[in-house]
GUPA-177644 format. One record per residue (C-alpha): y, x, z. Coordinates in steps of 0.05 Angstrom, whole numbers, m for minus. Last residue first. Layout:
# GUPA-177644
<pt y="Y" x="X" z="Z"/>
...
//
This chain:
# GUPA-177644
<pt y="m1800" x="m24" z="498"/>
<pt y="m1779" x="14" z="452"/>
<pt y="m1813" x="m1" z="376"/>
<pt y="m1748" x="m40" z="370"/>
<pt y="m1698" x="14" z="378"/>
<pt y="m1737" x="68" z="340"/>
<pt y="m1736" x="16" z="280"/>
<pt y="m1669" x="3" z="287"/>
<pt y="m1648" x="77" z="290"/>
<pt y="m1692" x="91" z="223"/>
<pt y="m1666" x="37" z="190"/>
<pt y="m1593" x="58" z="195"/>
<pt y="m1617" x="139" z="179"/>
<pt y="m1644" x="102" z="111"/>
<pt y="m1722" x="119" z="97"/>
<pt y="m1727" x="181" z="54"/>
<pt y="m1751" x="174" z="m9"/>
<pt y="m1686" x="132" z="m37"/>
<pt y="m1672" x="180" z="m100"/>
<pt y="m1601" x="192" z="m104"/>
<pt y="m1561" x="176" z="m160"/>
<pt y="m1541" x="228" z="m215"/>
<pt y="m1468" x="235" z="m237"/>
<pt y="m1454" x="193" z="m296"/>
<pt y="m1420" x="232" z="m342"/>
<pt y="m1351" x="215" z="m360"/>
<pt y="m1340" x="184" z="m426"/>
<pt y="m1271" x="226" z="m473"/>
<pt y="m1211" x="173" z="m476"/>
<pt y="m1221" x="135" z="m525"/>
<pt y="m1155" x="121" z="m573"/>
<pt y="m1143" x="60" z="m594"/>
<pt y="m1164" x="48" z="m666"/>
<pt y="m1102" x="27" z="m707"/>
<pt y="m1099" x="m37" z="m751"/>
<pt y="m1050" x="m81" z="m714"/>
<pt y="m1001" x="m19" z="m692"/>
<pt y="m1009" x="m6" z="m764"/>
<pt y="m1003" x="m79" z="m788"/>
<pt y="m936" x="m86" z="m742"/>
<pt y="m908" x="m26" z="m768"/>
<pt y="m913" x="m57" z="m840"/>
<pt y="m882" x="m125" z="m819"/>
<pt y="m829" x="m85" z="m787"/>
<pt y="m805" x="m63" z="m845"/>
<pt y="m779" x="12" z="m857"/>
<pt y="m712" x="28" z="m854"/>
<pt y="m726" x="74" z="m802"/>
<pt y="m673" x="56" z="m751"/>
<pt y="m677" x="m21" z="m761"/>
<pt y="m762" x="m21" z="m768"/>
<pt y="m759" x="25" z="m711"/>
<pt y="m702" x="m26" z="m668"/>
<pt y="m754" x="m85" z="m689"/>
<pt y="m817" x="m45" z="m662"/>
<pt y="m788" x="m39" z="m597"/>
<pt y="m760" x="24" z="m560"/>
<pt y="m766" x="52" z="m498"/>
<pt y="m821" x="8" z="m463"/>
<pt y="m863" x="13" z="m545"/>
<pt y="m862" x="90" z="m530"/>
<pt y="m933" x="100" z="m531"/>
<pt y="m954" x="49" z="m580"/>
<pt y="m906" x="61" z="m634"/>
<pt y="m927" x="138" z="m627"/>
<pt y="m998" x="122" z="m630"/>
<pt y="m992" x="73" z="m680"/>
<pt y="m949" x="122" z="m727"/>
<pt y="m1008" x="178" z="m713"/>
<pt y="m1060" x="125" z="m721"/>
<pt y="m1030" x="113" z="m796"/>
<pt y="m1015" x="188" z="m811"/>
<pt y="m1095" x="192" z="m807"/>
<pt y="m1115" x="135" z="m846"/>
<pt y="m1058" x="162" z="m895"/>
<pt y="m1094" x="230" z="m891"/>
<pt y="m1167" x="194" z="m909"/>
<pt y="m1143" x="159" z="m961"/>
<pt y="m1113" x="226" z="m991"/>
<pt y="m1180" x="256" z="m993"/>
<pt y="m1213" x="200" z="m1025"/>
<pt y="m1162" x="193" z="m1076"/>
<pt y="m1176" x="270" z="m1090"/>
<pt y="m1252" x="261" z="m1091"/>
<pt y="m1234" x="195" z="m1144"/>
<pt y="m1183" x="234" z="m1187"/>
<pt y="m1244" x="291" z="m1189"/>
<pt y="m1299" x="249" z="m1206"/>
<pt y="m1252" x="214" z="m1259"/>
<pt y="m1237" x="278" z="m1300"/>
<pt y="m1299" x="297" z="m1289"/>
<pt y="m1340" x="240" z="m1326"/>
<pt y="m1279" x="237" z="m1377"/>
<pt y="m1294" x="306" z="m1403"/>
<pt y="m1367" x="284" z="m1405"/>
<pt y="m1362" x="224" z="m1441"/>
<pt y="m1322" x="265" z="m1494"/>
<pt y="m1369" x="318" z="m1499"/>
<pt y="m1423" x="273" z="m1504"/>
<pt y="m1381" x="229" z="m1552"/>
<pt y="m1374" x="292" z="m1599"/>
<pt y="m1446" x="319" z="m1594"/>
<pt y="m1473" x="237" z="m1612"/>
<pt y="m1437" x="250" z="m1672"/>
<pt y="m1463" x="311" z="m1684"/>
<pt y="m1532" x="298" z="m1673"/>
<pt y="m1526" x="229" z="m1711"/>
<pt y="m1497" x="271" z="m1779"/>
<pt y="m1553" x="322" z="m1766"/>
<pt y="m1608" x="265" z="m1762"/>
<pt y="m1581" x="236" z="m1821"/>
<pt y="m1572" x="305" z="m1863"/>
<pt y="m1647" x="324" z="m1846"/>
<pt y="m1665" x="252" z="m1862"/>
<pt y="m1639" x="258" z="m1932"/>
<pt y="m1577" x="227" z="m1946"/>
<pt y="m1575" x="187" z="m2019"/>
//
């Protein structure tokens, strides 16, 4: 019979084993996630580029004629015209407007003409 030095050995190294492969498999999927992350991002990115293009030259050529030329379906360039944030041009600032102290130069000629007699 195993005495409870040899139990709690035999569950240490066990439990060692599936640590070390629990870990392995941790980082193995952190990293393939990151990276799937990353390249998610860059096809957003090639996306809005293809929109972009599509939509800036869409009075010389028409989505059909792409799909034909670049063997790729038109369905497809469709959903990334469809899908593509427009681009915003940068806000102008609002230039201050001024304060109304002073009486209008208008209202100050009527009232001069009707306080004369």
């Amino acid at each position: 019979m195993a005495t409870t030095d040899d139990i709690a050995r035999r569950v240490k190294e066990a439990d060692s084993s599936r640590s070390a492969k629990r870990t392995k498999a941790a980082l193995l999927v952190g990293e393939l996630a990151h990276e799937r992350t990353a390249v998610l991002q860059r096809l957003t990115e090639i996306d809005q580029q293809i929109g972009d293009v599509i939509i800036d030259n869409n009075d010389v050529i028409a989505i059909d004629e792409l799909a034909a030329f670049t063997e790729t379906p038109s369905a497809d360039l469709e959903q990334i015209v469809s899908a593509r944030k427009p681009n915003r041009g940068r806000r102008k600032r609002r230039t201050a407007v001024p304060s109304m102290t002073a009486p209008d130069a208008a209202d100050s000629v009527a009232s001069q003409e009707i306080d004369t007699p």
